[in-house]
C-alpha positions in Angstrom: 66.6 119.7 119.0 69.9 119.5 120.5 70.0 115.4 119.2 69.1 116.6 115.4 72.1 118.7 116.0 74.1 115.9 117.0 72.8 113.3 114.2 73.2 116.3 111.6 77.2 116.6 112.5 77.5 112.8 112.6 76.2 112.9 109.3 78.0 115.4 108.0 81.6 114.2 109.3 80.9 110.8 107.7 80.4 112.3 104.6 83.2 114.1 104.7 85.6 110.9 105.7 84.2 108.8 103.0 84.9 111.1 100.7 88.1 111.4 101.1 88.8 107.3 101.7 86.7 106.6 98.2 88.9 109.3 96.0 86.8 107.5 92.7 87.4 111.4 90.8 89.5 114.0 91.5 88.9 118.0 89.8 91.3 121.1 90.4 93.6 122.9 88.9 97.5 122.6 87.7 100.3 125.0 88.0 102.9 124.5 85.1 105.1 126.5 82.7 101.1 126.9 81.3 97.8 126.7 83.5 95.5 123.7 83.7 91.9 122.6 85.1 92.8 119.0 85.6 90.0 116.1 86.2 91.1 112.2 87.0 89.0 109.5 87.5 89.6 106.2 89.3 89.3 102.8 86.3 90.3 99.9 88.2 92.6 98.8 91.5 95.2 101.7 91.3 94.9 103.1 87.5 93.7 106.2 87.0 93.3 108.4 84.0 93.7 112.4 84.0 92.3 114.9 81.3 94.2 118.7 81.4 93.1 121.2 79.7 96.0 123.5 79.2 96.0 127.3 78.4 99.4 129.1 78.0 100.1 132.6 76.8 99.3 131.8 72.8 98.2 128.3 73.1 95.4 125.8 73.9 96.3 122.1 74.7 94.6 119.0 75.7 96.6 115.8 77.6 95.0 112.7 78.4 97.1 110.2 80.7 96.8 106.7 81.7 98.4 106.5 85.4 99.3 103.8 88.0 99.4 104.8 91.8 101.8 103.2 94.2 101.6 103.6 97.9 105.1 104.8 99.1 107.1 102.9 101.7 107.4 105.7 104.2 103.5 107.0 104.8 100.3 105.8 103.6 98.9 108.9 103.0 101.7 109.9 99.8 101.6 107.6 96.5 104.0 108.0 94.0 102.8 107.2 90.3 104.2 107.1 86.7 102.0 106.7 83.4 101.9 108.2 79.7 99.4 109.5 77.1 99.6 112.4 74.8 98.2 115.8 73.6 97.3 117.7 71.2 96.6 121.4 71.2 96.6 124.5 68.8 99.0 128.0 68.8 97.9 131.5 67.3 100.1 134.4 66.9 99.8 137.3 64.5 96.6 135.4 62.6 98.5 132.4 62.0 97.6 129.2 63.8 98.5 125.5 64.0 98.3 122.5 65.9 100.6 120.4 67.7 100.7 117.1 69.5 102.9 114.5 70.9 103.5 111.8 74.1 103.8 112.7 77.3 105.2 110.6 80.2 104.0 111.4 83.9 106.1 110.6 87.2 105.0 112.0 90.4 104.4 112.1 94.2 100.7 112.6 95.5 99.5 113.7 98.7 95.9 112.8 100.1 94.2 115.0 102.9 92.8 112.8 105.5 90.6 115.0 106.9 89.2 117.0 104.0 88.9 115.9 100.3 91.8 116.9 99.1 94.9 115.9 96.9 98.1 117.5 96.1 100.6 116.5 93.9 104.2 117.1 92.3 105.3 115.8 89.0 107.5 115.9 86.3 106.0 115.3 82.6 108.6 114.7 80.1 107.1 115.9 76.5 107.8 114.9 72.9 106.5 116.6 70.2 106.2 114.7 67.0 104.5 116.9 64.6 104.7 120.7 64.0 108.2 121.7 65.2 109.0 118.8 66.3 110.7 118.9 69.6 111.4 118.1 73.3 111.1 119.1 77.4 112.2 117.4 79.5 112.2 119.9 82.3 108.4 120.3 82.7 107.5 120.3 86.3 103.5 120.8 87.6 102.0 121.2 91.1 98.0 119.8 90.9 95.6 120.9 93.9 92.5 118.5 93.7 88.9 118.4 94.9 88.2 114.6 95.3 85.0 113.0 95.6 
């Protein structure tokens, strides 16, 4: 009994390390000016592309990003990346929607957990919105916690 116990532990700390070394998807959430559930998923070498589903106070959105990661000079366990995509999304107040959409670029710092599958990151997402009140913000900031597997 008491080697089952010891195999089942072994087992289950292996797991547990390889998941965090292969990082191939990442799901959580993302803090913003709105609220996101944010999934990514591994393509190639160190690209990446993320889908958020934003919901603000009268608003739904949608961003899709292509992303490349970069290990940092100063610890192997932070990567700093930098990408673009776009999103669309739609607005309803007092019975009157429409939709919006525009380009997004992505520039941020990544933390990875080496001894639980997890990710945190910091970015800054510049936005342009080219149609339906057409605009810009520059000063959009999100903090994205990530289960990765």
């Amino acid at each position: 009994m008491k080697k089952f116990k010891t195999i089942l532990v072994f087992i289950g700390l292996t797991y547990f390390s390889l998941a965090a070394i292969a990082q191939n998807h990442a799901i959580g959430i993302r803090f913003s000016d709105d609220f996101g559930i944010s999934y990514k998923q591994k393509l190639h070498g160190s690209t990446w592309v993320e889908g958020i589903a934003h919901i603000h106070e009268h608003s739904i959105a949608i961003t899709g990003l292509y992303e490349k990661y970069q290990q940092t000079p100063f610890s192997k366990y932070f990567d700093w990346y930098y990408g673009g995509g776009a999103y669309l999304g739609i607005w309803s107040v007092n019975n009157e929607s429409h939709a919006f959409g525009g380009v997004r670029g992505v520039l941020g710092l990544c933390y990875r957990f080496t001894d639980i599958p997890f990710d945190i990151s910091l970015d800054w997402m510049p936005t342009i919105q080219l149609f339906n009140d057409y605009g810009t913000d520059f000063v959009l900031f999100g903090l994205s916690i990530r289960y990765t597997f």
